[in-house]
C-alpha positions in Angstrom: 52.7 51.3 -125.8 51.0 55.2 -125.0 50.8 55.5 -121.4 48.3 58.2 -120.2 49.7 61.2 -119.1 49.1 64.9 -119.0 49.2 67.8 -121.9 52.2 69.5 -122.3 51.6 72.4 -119.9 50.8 76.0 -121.0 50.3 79.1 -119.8 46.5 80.2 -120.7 44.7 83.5 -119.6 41.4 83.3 -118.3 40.1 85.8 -121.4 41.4 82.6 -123.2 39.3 80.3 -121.9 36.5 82.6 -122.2 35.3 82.8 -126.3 32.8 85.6 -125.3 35.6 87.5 -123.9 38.2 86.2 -126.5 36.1 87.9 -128.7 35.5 91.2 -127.5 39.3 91.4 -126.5 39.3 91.7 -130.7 36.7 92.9 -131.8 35.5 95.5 -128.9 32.6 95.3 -126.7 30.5 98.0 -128.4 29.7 96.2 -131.8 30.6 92.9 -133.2 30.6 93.7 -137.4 32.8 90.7 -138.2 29.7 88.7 -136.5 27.0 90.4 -138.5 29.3 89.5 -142.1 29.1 86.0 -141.1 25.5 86.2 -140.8 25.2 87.7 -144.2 27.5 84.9 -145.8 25.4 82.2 -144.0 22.0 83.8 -145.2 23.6 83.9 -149.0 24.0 80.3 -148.4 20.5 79.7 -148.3 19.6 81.8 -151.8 18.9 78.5 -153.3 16.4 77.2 -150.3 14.8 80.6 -151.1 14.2 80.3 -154.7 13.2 76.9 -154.5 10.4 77.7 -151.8 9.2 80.7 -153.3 8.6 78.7 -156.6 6.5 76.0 -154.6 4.2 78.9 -153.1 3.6 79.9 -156.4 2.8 76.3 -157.5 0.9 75.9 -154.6 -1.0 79.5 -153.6 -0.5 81.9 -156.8 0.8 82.2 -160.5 2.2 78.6 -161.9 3.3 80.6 -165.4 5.7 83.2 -163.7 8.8 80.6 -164.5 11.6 82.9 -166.3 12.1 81.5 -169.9 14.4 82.8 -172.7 12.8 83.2 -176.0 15.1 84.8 -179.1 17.2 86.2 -176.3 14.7 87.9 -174.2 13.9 86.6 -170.6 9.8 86.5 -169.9 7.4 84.8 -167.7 5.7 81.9 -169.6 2.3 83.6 -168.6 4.1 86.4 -170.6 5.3 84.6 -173.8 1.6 82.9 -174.5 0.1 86.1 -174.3 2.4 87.2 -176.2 1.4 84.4 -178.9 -1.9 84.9 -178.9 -2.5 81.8 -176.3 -4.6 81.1 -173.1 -2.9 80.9 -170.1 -4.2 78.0 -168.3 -3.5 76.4 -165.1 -5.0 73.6 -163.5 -3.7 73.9 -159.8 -3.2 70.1 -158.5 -0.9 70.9 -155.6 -2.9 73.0 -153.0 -5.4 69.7 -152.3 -2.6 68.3 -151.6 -1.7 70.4 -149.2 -4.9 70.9 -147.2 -5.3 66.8 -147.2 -2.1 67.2 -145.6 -3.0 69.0 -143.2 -6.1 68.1 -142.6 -4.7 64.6 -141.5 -3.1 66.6 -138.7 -6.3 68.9 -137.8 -8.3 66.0 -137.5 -6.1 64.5 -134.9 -7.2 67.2 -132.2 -3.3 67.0 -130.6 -2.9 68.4 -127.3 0.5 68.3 -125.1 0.1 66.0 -122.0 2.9 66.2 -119.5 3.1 61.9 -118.1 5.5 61.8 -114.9 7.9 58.7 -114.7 7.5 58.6 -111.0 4.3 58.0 -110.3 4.6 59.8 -107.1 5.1 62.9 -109.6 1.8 62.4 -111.5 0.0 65.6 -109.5 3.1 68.1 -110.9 2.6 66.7 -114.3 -0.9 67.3 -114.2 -0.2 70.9 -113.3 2.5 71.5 -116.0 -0.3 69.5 -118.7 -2.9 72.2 -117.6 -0.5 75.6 -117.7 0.6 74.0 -121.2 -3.0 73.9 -122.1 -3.8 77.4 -121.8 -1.0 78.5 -123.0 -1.5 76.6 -126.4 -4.9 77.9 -126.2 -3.5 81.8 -125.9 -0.9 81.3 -128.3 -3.9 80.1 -131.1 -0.6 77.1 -131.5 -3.5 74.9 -133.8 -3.3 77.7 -136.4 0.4 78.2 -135.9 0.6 74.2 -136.4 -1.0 74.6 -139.9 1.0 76.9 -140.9 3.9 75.2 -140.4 2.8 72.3 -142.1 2.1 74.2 -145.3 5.6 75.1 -145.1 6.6 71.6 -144.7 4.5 71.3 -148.2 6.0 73.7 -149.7 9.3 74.9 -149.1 10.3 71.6 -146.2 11.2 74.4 -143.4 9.4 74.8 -140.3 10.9 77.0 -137.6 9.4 78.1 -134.6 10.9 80.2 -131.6 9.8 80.5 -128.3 10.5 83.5 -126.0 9.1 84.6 -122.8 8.4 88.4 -122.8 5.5 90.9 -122.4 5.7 92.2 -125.8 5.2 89.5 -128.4 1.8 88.6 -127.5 -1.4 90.8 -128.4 -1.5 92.2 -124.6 1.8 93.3 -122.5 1.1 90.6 -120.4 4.2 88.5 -119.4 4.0 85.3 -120.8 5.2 82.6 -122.6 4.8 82.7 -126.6 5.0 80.8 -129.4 6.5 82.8 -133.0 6.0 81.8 -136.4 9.8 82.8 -138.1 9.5 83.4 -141.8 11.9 80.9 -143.7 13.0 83.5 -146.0 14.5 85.3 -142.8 16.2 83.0 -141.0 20.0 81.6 -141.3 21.9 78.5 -139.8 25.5 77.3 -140.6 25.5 74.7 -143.0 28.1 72.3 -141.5 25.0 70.3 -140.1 25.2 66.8 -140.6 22.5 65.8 -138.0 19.1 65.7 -138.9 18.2 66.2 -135.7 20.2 69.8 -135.8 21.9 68.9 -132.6 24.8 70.0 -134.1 24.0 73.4 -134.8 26.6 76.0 -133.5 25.1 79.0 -134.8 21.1 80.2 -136.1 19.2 83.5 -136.2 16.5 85.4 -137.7 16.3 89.3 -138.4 12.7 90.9 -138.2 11.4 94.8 -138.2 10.0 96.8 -136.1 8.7 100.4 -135.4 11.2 102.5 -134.3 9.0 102.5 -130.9 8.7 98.6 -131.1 12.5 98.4 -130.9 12.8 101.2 -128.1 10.6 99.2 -125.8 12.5 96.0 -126.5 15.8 97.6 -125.3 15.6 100.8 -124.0 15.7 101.1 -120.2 16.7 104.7 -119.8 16.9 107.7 -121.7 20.2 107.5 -122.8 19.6 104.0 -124.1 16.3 105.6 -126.4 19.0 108.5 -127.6 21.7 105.5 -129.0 18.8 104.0 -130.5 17.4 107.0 -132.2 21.2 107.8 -133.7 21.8 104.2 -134.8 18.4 104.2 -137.1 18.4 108.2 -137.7 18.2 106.8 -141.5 14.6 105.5 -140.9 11.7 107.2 -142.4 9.2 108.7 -140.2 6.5 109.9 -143.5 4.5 108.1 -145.4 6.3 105.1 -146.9 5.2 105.1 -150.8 5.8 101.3 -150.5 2.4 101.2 -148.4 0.7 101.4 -151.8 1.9 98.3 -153.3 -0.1 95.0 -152.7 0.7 92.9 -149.8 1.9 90.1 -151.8 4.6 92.4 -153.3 6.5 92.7 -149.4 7.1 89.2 -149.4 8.9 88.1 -152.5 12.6 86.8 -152.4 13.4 88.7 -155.0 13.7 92.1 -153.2 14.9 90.5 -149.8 18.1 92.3 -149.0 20.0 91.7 -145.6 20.7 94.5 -143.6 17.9 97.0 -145.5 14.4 96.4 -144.6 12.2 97.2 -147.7 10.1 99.6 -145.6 12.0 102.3 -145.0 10.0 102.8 -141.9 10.6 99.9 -140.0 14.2 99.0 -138.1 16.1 95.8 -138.5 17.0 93.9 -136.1 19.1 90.8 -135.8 18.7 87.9 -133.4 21.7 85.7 -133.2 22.3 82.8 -131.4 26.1 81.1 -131.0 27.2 77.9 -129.2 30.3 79.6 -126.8 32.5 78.1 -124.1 33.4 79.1 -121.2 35.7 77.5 -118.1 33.4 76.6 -115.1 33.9 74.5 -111.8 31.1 71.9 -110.9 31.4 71.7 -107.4 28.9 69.9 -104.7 27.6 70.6 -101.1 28.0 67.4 -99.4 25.9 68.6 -96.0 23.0 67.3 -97.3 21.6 63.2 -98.3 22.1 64.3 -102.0 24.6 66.7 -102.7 23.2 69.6 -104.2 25.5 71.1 -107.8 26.9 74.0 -108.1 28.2 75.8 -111.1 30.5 78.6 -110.9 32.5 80.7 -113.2 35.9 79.9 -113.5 37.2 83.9 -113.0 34.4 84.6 -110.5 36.8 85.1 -107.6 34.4 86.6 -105.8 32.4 83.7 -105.4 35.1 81.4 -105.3 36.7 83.1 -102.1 33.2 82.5 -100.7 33.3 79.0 -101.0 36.8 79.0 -99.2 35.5 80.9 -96.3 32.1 78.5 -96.1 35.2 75.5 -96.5 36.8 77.0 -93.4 34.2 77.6 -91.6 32.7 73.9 -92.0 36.2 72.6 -91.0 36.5 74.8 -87.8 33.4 73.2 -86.8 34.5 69.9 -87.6 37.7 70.1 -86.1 35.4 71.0 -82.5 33.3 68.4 -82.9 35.9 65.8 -83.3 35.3 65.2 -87.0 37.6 63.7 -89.5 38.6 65.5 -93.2 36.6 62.6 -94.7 33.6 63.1 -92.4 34.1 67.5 -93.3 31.0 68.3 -95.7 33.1 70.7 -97.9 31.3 72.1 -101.0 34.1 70.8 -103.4 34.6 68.9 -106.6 35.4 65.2 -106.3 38.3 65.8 -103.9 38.3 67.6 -100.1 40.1 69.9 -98.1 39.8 74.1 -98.0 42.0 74.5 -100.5 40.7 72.2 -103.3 37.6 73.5 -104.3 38.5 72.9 -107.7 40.1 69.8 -107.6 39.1 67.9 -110.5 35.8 70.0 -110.8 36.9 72.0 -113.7 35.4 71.8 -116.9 34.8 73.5 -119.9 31.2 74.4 -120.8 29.3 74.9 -123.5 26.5 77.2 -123.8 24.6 79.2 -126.0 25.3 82.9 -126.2 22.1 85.9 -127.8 23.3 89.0 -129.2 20.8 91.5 -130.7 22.7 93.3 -133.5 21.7 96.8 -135.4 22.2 97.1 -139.3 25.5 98.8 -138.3 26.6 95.9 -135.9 26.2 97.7 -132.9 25.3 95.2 -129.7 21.6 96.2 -128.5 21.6 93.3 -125.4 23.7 90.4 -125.5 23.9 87.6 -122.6 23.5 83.6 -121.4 20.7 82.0 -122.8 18.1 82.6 -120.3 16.6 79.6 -120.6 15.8 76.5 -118.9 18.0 74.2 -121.3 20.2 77.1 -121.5 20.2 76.4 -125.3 18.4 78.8 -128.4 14.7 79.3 -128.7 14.6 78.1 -132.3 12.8 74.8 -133.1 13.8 73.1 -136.6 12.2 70.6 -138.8 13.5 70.0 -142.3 12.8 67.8 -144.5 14.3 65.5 -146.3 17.9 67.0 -144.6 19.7 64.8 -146.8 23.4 66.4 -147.8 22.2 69.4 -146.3 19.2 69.7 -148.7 16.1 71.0 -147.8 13.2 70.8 -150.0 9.7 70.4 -149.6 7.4 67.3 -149.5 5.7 68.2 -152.9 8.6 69.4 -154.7 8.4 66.5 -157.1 4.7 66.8 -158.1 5.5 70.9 -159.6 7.4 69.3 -162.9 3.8 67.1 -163.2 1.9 69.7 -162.7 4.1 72.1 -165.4 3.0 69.0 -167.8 -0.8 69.0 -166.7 -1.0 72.7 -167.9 1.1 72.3 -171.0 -1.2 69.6 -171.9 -4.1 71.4 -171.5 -2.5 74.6 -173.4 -1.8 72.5 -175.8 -5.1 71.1 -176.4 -6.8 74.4 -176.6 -4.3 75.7 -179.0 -5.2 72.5 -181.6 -8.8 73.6 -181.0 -8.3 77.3 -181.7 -6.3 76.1 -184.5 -8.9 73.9 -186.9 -11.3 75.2 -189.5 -14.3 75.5 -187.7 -17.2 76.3 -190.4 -15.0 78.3 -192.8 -16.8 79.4 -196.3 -14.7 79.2 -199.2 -16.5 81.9 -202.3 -15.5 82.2 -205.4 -15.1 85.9 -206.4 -16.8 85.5 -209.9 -19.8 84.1 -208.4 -19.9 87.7 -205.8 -22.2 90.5 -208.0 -20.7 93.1 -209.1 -23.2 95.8 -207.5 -22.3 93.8 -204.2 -19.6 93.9 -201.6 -18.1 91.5 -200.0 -18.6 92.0 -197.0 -22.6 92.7 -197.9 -22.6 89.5 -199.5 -20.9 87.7 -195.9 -23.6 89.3 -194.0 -26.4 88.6 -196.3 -25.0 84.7 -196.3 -25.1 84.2 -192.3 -28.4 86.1 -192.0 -31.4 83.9 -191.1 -34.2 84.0 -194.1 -31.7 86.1 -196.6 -31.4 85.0 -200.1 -29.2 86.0 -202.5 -29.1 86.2 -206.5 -26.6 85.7 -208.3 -26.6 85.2 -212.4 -24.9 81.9 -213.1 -23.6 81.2 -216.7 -24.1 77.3 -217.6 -21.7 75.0 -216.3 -20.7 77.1 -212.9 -22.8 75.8 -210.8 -20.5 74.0 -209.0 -18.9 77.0 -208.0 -21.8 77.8 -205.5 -20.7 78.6 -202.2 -19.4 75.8 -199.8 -19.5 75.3 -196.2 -15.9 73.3 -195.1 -15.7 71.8 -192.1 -11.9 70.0 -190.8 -12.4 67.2 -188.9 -10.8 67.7 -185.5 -7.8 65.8 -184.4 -8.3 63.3 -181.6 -5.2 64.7 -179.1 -6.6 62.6 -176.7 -5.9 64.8 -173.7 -8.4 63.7 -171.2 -6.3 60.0 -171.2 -3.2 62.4 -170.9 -4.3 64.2 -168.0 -5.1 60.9 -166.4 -1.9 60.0 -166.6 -0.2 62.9 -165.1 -2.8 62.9 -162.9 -2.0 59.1 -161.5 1.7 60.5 -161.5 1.1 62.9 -159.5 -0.9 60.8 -156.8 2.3 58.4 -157.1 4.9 61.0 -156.7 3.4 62.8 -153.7 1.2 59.6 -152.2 -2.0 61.8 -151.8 -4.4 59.4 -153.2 -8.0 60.2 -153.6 -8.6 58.1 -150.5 -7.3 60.3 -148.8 -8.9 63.3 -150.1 -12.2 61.8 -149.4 -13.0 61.5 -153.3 -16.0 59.7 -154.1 -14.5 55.7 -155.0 -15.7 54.2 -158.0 -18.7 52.3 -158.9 -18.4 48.8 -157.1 -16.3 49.4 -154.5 -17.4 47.9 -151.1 -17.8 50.2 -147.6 -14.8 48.0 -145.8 -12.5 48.0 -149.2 -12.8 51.9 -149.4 -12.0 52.3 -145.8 -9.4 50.1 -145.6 -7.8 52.3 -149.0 -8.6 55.3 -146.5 -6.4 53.8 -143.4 -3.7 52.7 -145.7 -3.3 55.6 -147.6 -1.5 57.6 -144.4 1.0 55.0 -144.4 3.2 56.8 -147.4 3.1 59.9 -146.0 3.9 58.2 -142.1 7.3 59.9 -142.5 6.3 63.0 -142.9 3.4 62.9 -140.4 6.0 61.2 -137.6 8.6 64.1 -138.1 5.9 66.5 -137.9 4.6 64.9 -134.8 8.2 64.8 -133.1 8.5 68.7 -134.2 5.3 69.6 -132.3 6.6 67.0 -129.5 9.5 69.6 -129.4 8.2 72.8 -129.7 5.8 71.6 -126.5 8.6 70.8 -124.2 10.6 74.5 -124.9 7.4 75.7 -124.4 6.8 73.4 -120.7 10.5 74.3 -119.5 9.9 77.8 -120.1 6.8 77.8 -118.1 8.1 75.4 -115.6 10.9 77.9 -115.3 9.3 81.4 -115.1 5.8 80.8 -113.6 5.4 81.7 -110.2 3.0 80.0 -107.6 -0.1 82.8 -108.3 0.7 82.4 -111.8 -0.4 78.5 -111.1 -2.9 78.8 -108.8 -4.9 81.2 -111.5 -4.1 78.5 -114.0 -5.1 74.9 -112.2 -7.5 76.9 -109.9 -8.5 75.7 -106.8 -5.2 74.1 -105.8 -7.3 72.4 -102.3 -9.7 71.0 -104.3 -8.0 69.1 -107.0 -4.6 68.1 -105.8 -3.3 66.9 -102.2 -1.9 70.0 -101.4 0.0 68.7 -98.1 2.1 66.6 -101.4 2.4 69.4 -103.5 4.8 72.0 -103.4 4.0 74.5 -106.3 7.9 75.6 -105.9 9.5 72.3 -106.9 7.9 72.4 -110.7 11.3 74.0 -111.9 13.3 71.0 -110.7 11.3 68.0 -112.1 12.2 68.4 -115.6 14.0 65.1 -116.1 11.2 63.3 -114.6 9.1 64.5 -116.9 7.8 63.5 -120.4 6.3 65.9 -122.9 3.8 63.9 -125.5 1.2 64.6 -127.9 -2.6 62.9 -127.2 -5.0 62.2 -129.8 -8.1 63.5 -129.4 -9.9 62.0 -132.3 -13.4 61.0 -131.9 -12.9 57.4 -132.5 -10.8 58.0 -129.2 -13.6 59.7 -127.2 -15.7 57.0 -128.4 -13.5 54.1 -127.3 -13.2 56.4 -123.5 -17.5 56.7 -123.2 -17.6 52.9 -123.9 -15.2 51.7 -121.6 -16.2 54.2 -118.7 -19.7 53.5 -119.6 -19.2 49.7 -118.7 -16.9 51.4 -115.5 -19.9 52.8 -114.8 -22.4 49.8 -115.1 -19.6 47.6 -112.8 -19.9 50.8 -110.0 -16.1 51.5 -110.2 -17.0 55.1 -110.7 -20.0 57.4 -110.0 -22.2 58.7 -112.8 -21.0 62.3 -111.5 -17.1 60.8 -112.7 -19.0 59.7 -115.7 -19.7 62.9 -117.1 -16.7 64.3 -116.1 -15.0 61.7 -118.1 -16.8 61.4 -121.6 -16.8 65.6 -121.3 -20.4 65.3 -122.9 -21.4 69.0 -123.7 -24.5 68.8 -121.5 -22.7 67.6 -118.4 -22.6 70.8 -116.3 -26.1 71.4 -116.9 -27.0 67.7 -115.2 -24.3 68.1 -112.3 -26.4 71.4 -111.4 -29.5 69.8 -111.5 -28.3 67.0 -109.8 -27.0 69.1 -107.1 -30.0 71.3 -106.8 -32.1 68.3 -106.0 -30.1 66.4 -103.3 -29.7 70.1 -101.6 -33.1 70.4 -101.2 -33.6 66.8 -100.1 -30.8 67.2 -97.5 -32.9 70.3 -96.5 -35.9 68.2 -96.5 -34.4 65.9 -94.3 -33.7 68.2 -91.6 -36.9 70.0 -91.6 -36.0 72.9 -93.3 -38.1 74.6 -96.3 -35.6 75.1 -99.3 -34.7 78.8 -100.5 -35.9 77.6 -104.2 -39.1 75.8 -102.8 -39.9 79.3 -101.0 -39.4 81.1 -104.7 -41.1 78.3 -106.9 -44.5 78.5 -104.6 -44.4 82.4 -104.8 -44.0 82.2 -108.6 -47.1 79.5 -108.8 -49.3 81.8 -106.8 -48.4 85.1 -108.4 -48.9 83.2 -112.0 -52.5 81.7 -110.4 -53.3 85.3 -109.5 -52.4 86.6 -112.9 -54.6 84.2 -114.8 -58.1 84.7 -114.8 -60.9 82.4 -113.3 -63.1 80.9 -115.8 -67.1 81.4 -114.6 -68.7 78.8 -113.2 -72.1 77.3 -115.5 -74.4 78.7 -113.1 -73.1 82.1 -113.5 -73.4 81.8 -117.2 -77.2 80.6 -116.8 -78.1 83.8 -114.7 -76.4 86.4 -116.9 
């Protein structure tokens, strides 16, 4: 039988029990190169991911013939090699409809993040939080950013966003909360994932470029820091970069990406790293109060720690006076009590994520705690389909189709360019002999031409003839139907989808019945999608619940008196309902606003609302317009009412007289008669 007891004991250092620390014990504090390799063995990892997503952008967006082929051992494009062979290049591009159906099945659903509170109590502060995430969606442009990352579920089945709050990654310097777009082809994760989910992630970054300026205003804070900058890149160009006449399409392919070399020479790379550490901490609790508040020290912070002890002593004095027990002492401590035992049973070791900002050369431009409200990395993922580690994208099986679609087409115009197509066989004897050739060709194909010729008796059969081949019957068009349906079945985009014209016959309620059920073999996709937005929106709520003052609400939700109770609302306790708060997605779709005008129509006709909450309701674009009106007149009957002569009465009967005045009197019969 085990029976529990304790580790065999060991003596640890603090630095020990510190991995940051651990760390820079070995390595140094100044740069961190061993770090910087491992990102550069993580990013080779990916080379295949790359490959494979750059060949889907050209299937979807650009050249579907630039596949490397060997012919007679030399390596060439396919576009290359028919040229070469006297063919057409042809393409017939069947992927990027795909795509935009795609996405327009998520354009169409209008999402927008609502914030629902658990506690009802709650509801006002999730209101607030739904309205600050509202215009910052709408400053961050996020149903652009959410197409784009759908393409690139499409294509290459990797979506990453990053969120970071900071007054210089938005188009202003204004301090706010923004949304990135990271380029797949730039980021790097470990690969030991096994969750879907990446929960399990322990380490992910990106690396980007900047101006030489850019990166001194993201780090510099004196002069000294600008003059260790200026030395670490010294090799950047300031002159004209020669590579600013290539075309743009040419800075993005994965052929030239190289990891610690930007291709402009005049930008600075910089690398954003993100490792899970762990640390030693005490969890301890202040018991003088109904719910005893957490607190979170450092295990080495002695500082704080002798703190606590003299707040322990103090409390105990007092208790001591006033007759208290030790179990009725509020002592901040872990689970047990007494002066002495502040960390009784309150130690723990925590795991947190750690940001270092690394130069080319591995030097540490900022590192430090995840400054966040989850205290985890800014990054969100969405993969697809993450099985075995493998990441490819949703129309990865359609591009072999799609290679067959254009060989089949090649191939029929190369049997057409092929036949004999009105070729005239001649006889040389039959030519005359003051006549060339190539007279006697032209003089043939002209219009109204004759030609004589002296023919002995018995030749002439041996007049010219006009050969015609018949053409073979390739029967491509039922080919191309059949890749065509192979396609639709491999990537479930059908043409109900698309909104293709149905076929003769088919009934109203049959087609859109095809249209509804056509989403349902692409629901995967379009539910992962949903949850990645779903989580991208509550980074994105924490950080504003986090870092957004009370002005910084009040000039969001606006008048603050006239919306919410504000003798229930404390703008200061938004950071601290985070748990008791739910981050979704509502559809906006127009059957939805027509379903919300019906029933608060019928609200309407039962009197559970006014028509005022009517129009403020069904958001019908000419609502303001009739709530001024409307205003305008009971004003001016209120006025009415008390005897007083309205301000726009007194200016609409000056305007009728001055326009009476201006228009002249028409003369009277009698006056007509006299003149």
């Amino acid at each position: 039988m085990i029976t529990p007891r304790r580790l065999i004991p060991r003596n640890i250092s603090r630095t020990d029990l510190d991995s940051v620390k651990a760390r820079q014990a070995k390595v140094g504090k100044e740069r961190d190169v061993q770090l910087l390799e491992r990102c550069e063995r993580i990013w080779d990892n990916m080379d295949d991911f790359r490959k494979e997503r750059a060949r889907a952008d050209r299937f979807i967006y650009g050249d579907q013939l630039a596949d490397l082929i060997e012919v007679n051992g030399e390596k060439m494009t396919q576009r290359e090699y028919l040229l070469k062979t006297g063919n057409v290049a042809l393409q017939n591009n069947q992927l990027k409809n795909k795509v935009e159906t795609i996405v327009g099945v998520i354009v169409k659903e209008e999402n927008e993040p609502i914030c629902n509170a658990i506690d009802r109590k709650e509801q006002q502060y999730g209101e607030v939080i739904t309205a600050g995430l509202k215009a910052n969606c709408d400053k961050n442009q996020m149903s652009i950013l959410y197409e784009m990352f759908m393409k690139e579920m499409c294509g290459g089945g990797l979506a990453v966003a990053k969120e970071s709050y900071d007054a210089t990654s938005g188009p202003t310097s204004r301090l706010d909360s923004w949304t990135h777009f990271v380029n797949p082809n730039q980021v790097f994760f470990d690969a030991e994932m096994i969750d879907p989910r990446f929960w399990d992630i322990k380490i992910i970054g990106q690396f980007f470029d900047k101006s030489r300026g850019e990166v001194e205003a993201m780090f510099a804070r004196s002069k000294k820091d600008v003059a260790l900058i200026r030395e670490i890149y010294r090799h950047q160009s300031i002159m004209f970069n020669t590579e600013d006449m290539n075309q743009l399409t040419d800075k993005h392919d994965e052929r030239d990406a190289v990891f610690l070399t930007p291709e402009d020479t005049t930008k600075c790379r910089v690398f954003e790293v993100w490792t899970k550490e762990t640390k030693a901490r005490i969890r301890l609790y202040d018991t003088n109060s109904p719910e005893p508040e957490e607190i979170i020290i450092d295990e080495d912070d002695t500082a704080y720690r002798k703190q606590i002890k003299e707040e322990n002593l103090r409390r105990q004095r007092i208790a001591q006076q006033s007759g208290w027990s030790e179990e009725q002492t509020p002592y901040i401590t872990g689970d047990g009590f007494g002066a002495d035992e502040i960390d009784k049973n309150g130690f723990f070791i925590d795991e947190y994520w750690y940001c270092r900002f690394l130069a080319p050369d591995g030097t540490i431009l900022w590192e430090g705690e995840s400054p966040y409200a989850d205290r985890s990395h800014p990054f969100t993922i969405c993969a697809t389909p993450m099985v075995d580690g493998q990441i490819r994208g949703y129309l990865h099986d359609g591009i072999d189709l799609n290679i067959a679609i254009n060989r089949a087409m090649i191939l029929h115009d190369w049997l057409l360019r092929a036949q004999a197509k009105g070729v005239v066989v001649v006889p040389k004897s039959i030519v005359p002999k003051d006549v060339g050739f190539k007279e006697f060709a032209n003089s043939w194909t002209s219009i109204d031409e004759m030609v004589f010729i002296d023919v002995k008796p018995g030749q002439e059969k041996l007049m010219p003839q006009v050969f015609f081949s018949a053409g073979q019957n390739f029967n491509v068009s039922e080919l191309l139907n059949t890749y065509t349906r192979q396609l639709e079945n491999s990537t479930a985009i059908s043409g109900a989808i698309q909104g293709k014209t149905p076929f003769a016959g088919t009934s109203g309620s049959l087609y859109a019945q095809m249209a509804n059920n056509a989403t349902t073999s692409i629901a995967g996709l379009l539910k992962q999608f949903r949850n990645f937005m779903n989580e991208v929106s509550k980074k994105k709520a924490k950080n504003i619940a986090a870092f957004y003052n009370t002005e910084r609400w009040q000039e969001i939700v606006g008048n603050i008196d006239g919306i919410f109770d504000n003798s229930n609302l404390d703008l200061n306790m938004i950071p601290d309902i985070e748990f008791d708060l739910e981050v979704k997605q509502s559809v906006e779709t127009p059957d939805a606003r027509e379903i919300t005008k019906q029933d608060a129509m019928a609200f309407l006709q039962l009197g559970l609302i006014t028509f005022e909450e009517f129009l403020e309701i069904t958001k019908v674009p000419y609502a303001n317009k009739i709530l001024q009106e409307r205003q305008a007149r009971q004003a001016e009957a209120e006025a009415a009412q008390r005897g007083e002569v309205p301000q726009g009465a007194i200016a609409n009967a000056a305007a009728a007289q001055s326009a009476q005045a201006a228009v002249p009197t028409p003369a009277s019969p009698y006056e007509v008669s006299r003149q």
